[in-house]
N, CA, C, O and CB atoms as a CASP TS submission, in Angstrom:
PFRMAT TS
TARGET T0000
AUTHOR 0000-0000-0000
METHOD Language model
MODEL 1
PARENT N/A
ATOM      1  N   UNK     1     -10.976  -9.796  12.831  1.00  0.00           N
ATOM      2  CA  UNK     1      -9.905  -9.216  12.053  1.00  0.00           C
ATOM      3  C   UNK     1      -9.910  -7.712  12.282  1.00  0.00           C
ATOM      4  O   UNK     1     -10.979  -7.102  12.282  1.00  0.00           O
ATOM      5  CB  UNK     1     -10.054  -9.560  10.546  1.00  0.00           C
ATOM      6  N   UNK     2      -8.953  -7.204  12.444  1.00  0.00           N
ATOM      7  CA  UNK     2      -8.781  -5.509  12.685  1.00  0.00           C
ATOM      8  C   UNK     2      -8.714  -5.191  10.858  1.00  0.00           C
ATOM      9  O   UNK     2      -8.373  -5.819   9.856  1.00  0.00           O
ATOM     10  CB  UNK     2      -6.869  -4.910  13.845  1.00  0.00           C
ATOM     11  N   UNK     3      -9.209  -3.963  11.153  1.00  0.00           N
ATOM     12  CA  UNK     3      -9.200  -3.294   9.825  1.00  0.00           C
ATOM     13  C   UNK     3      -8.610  -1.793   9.837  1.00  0.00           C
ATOM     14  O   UNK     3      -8.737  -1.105  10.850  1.00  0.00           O
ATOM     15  CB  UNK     3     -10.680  -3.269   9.285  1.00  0.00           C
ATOM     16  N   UNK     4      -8.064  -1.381   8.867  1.00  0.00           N
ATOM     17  CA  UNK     4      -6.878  -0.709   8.820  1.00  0.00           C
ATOM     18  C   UNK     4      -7.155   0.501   7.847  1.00  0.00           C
ATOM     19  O   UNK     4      -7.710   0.197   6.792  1.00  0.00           O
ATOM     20  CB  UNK     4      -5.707  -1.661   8.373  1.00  0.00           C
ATOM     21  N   UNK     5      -6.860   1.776   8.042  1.00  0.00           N
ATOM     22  CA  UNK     5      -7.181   2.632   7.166  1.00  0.00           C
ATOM     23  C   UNK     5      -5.855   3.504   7.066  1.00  0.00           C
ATOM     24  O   UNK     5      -5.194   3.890   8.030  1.00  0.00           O
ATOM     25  CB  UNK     5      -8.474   3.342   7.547  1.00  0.00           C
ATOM     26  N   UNK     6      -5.578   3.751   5.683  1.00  0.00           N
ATOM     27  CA  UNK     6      -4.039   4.398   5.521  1.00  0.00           C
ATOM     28  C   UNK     6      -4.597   5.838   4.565  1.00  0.00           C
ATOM     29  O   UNK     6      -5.010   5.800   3.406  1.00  0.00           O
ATOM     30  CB  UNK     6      -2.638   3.076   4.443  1.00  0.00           C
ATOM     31  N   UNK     7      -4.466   7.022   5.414  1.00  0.00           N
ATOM     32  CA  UNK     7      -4.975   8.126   4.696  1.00  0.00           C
ATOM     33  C   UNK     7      -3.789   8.759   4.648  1.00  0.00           C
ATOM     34  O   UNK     7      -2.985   8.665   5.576  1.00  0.00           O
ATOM     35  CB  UNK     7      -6.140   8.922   5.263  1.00  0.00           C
ATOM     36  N   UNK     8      -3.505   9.636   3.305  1.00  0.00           N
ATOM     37  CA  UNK     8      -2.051  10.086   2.665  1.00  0.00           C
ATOM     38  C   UNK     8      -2.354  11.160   2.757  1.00  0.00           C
ATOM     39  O   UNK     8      -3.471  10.956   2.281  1.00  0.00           O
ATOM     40  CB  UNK     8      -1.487   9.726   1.262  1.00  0.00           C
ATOM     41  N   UNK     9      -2.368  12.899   3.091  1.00  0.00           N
ATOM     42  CA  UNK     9      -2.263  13.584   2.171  1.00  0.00           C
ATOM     43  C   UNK     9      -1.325  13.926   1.817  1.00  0.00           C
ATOM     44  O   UNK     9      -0.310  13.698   2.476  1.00  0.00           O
ATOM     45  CB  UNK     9      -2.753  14.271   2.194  1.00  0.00           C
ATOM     46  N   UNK    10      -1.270  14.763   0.370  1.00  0.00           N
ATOM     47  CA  UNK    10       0.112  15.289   0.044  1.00  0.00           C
ATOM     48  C   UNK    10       1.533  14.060   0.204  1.00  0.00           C
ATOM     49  O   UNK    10       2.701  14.447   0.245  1.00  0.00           O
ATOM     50  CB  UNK    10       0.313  16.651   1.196  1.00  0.00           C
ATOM     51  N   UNK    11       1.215  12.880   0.264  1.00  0.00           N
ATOM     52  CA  UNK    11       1.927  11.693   0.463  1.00  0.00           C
ATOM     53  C   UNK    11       3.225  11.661  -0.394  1.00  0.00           C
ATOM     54  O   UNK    11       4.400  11.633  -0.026  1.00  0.00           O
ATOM     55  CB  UNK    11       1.032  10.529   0.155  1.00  0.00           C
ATOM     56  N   UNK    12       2.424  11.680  -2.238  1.00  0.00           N
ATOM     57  CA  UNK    12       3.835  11.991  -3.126  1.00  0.00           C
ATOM     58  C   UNK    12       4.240  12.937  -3.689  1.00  0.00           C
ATOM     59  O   UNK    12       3.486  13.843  -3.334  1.00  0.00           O
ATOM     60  CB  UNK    12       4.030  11.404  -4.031  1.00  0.00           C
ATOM     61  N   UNK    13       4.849  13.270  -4.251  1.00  0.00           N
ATOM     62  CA  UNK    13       5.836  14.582  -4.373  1.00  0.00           C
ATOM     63  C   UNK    13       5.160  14.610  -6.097  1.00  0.00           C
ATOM     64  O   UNK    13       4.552  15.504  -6.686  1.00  0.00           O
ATOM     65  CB  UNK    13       8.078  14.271  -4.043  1.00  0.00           C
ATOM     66  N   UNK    14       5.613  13.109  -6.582  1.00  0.00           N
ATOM     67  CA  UNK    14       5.241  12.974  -8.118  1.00  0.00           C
ATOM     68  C   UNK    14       4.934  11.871  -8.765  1.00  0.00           C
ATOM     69  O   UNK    14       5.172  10.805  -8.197  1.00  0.00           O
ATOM     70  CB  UNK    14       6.132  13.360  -8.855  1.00  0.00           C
ATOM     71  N   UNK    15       4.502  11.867  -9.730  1.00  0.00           N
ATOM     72  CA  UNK    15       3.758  10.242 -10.404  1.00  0.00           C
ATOM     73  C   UNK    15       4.759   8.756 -10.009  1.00  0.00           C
ATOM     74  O   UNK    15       4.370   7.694  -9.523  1.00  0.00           O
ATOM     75  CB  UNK    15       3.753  10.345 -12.592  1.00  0.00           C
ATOM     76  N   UNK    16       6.143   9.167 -10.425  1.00  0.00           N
ATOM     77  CA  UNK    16       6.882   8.240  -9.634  1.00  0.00           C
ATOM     78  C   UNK    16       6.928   7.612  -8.279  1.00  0.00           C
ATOM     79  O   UNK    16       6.911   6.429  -7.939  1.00  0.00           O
ATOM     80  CB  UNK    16       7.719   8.615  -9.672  1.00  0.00           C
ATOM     81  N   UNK    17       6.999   8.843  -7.524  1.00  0.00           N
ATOM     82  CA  UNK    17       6.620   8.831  -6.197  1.00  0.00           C
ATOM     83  C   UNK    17       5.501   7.841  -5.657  1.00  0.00           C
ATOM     84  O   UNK    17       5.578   7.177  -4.623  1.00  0.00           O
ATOM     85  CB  UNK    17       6.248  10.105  -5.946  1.00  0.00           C
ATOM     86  N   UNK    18       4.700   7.866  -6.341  1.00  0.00           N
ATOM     87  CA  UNK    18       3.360   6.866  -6.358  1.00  0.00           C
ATOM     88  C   UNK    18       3.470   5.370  -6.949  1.00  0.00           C
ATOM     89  O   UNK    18       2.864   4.350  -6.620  1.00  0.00           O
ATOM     90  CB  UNK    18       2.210   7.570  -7.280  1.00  0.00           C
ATOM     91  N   UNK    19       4.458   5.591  -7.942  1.00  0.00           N
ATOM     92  CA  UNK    19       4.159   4.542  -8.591  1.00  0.00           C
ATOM     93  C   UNK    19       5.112   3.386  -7.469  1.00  0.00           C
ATOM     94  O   UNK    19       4.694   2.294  -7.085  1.00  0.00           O
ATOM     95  CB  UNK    19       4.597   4.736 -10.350  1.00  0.00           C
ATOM     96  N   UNK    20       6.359   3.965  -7.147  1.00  0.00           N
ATOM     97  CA  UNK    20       7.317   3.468  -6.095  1.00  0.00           C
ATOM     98  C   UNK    20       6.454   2.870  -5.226  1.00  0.00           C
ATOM     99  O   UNK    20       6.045   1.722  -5.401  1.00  0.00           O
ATOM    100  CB  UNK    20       8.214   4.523  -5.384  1.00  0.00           C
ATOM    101  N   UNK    21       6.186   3.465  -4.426  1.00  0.00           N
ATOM    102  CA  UNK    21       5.031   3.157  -3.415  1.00  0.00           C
ATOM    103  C   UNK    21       3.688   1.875  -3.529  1.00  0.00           C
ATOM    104  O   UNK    21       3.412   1.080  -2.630  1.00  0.00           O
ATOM    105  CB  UNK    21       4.327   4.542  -3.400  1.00  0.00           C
ATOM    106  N   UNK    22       3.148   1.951  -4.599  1.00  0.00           N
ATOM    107  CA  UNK    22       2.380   1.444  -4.851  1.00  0.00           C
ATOM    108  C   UNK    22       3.374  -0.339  -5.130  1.00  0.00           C
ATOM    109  O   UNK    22       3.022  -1.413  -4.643  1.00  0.00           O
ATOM    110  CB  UNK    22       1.586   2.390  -5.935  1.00  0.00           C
ATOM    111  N   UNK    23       4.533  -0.117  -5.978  1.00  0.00           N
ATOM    112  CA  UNK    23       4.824  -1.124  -6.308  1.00  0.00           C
ATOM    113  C   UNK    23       5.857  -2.105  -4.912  1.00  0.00           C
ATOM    114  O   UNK    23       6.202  -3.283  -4.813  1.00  0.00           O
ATOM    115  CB  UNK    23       5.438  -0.729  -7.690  1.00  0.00           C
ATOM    116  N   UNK    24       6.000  -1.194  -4.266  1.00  0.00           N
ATOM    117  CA  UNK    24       6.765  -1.668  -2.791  1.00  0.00           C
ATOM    118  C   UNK    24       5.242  -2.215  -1.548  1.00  0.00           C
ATOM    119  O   UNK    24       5.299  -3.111  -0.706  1.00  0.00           O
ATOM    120  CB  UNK    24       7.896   0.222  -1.962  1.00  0.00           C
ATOM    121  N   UNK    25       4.343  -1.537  -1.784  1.00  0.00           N
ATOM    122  CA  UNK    25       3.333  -1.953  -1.174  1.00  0.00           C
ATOM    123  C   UNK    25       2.524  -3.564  -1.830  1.00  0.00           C
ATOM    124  O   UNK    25       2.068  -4.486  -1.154  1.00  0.00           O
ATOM    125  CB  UNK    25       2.465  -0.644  -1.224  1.00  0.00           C
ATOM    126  N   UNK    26       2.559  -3.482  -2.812  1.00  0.00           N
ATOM    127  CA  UNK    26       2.556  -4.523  -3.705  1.00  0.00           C
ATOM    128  C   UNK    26       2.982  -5.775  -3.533  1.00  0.00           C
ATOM    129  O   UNK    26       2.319  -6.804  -3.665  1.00  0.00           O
ATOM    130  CB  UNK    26       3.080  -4.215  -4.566  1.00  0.00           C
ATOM    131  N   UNK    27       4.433  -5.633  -3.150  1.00  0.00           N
ATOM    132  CA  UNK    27       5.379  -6.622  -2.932  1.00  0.00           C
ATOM    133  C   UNK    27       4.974  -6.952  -1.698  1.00  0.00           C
ATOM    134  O   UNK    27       4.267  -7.959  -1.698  1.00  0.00           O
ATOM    135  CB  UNK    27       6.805  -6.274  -3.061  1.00  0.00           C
ATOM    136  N   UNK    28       5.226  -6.314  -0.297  1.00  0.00           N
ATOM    137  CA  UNK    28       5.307  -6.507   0.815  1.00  0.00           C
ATOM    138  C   UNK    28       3.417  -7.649   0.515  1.00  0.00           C
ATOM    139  O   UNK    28       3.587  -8.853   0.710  1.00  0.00           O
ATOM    140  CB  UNK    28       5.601  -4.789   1.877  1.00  0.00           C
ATOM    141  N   UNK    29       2.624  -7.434   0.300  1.00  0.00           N
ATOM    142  CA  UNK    29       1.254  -7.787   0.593  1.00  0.00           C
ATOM    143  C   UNK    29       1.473  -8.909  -0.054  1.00  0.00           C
ATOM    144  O   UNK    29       1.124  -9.926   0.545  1.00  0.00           O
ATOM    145  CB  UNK    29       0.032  -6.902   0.167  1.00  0.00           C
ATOM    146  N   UNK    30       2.180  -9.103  -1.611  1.00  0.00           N
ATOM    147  CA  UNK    30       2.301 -10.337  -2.303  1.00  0.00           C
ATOM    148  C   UNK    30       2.790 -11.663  -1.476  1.00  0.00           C
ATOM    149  O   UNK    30       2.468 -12.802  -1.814  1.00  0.00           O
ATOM    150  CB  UNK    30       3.236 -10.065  -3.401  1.00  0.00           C
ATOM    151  N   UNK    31       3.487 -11.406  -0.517  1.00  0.00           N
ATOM    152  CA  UNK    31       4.262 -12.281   0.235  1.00  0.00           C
ATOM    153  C   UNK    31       3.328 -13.221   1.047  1.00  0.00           C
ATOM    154  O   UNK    31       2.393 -13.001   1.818  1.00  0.00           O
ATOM    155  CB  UNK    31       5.210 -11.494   1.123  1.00  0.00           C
ATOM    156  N   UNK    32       3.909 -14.310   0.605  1.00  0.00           N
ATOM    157  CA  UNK    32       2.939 -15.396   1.730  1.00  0.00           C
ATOM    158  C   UNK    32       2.877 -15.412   3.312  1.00  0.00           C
ATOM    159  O   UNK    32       3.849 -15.581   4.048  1.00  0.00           O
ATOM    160  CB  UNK    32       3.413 -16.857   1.545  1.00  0.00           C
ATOM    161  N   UNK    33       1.990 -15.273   3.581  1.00  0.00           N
ATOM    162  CA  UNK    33       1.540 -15.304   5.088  1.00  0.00           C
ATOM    163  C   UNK    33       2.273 -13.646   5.786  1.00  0.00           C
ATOM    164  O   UNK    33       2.996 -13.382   6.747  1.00  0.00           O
ATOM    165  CB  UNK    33       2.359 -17.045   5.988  1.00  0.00           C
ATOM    166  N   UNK    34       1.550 -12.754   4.597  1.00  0.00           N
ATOM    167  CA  UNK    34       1.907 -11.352   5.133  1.00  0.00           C
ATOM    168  C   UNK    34       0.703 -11.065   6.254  1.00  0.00           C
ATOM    169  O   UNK    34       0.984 -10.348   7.215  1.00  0.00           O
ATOM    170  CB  UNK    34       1.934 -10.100   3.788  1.00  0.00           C
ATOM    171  N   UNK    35      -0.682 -11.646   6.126  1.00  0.00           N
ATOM    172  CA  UNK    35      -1.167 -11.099   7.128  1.00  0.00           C
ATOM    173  C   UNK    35      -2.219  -9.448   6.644  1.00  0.00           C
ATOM    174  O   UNK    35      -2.787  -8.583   7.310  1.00  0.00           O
ATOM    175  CB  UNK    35       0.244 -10.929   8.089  1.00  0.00           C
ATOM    176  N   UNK    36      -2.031  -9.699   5.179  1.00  0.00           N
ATOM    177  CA  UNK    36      -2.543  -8.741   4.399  1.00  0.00           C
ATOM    178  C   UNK    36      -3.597  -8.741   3.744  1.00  0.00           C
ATOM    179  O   UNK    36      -3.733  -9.870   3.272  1.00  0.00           O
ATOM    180  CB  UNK    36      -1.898  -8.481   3.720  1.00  0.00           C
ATOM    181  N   UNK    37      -4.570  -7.972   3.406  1.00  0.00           N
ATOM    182  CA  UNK    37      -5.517  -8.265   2.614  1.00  0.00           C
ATOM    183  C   UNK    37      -5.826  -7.169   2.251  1.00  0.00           C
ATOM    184  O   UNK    37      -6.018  -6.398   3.191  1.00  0.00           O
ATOM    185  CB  UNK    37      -6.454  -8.965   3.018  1.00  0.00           C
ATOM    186  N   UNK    38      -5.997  -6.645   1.015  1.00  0.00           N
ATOM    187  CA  UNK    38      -6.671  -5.533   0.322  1.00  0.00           C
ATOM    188  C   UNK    38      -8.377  -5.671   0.170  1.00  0.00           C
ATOM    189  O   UNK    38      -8.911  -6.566  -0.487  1.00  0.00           O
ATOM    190  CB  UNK    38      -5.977  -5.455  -1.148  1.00  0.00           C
ATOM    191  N   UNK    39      -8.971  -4.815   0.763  1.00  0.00           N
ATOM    192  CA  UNK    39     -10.276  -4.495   0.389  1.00  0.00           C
ATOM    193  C   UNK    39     -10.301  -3.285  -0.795  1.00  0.00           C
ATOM    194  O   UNK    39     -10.675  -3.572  -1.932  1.00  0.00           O
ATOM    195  CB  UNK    39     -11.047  -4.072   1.733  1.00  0.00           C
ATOM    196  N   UNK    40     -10.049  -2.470  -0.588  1.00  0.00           N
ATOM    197  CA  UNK    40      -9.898  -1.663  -1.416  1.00  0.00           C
ATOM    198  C   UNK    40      -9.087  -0.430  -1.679  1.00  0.00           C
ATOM    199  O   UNK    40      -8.484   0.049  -0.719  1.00  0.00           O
ATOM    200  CB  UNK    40     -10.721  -1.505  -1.471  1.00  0.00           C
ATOM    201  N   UNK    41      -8.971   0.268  -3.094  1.00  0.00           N
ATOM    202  CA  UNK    41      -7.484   1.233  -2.762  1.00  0.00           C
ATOM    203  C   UNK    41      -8.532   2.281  -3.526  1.00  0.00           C
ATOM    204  O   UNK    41      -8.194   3.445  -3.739  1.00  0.00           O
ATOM    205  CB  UNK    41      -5.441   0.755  -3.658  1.00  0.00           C
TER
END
């Protein structure tokens, strides 16, 4: 399995900004047979 590292800086502007993100990243991974796996955030 390849493993994947996603480094942000300065990524969001503001708490929203994050929260958007987080909840669109969320979705996409929720999806069956995304091919995704969270180790850790």
């Amino acid at each position: 399995m390849d493993v994947y590292v996603i480094v942000r800086r300065n990524g969001w502007k503001t708490a929203q900004d994050l929260q958007e993100a987080a909840t669109r990243s969320t979705t996409e991974a929720d999806k069956p047979d995304s091919g995704v796996r969270w180790i850790r955030s």
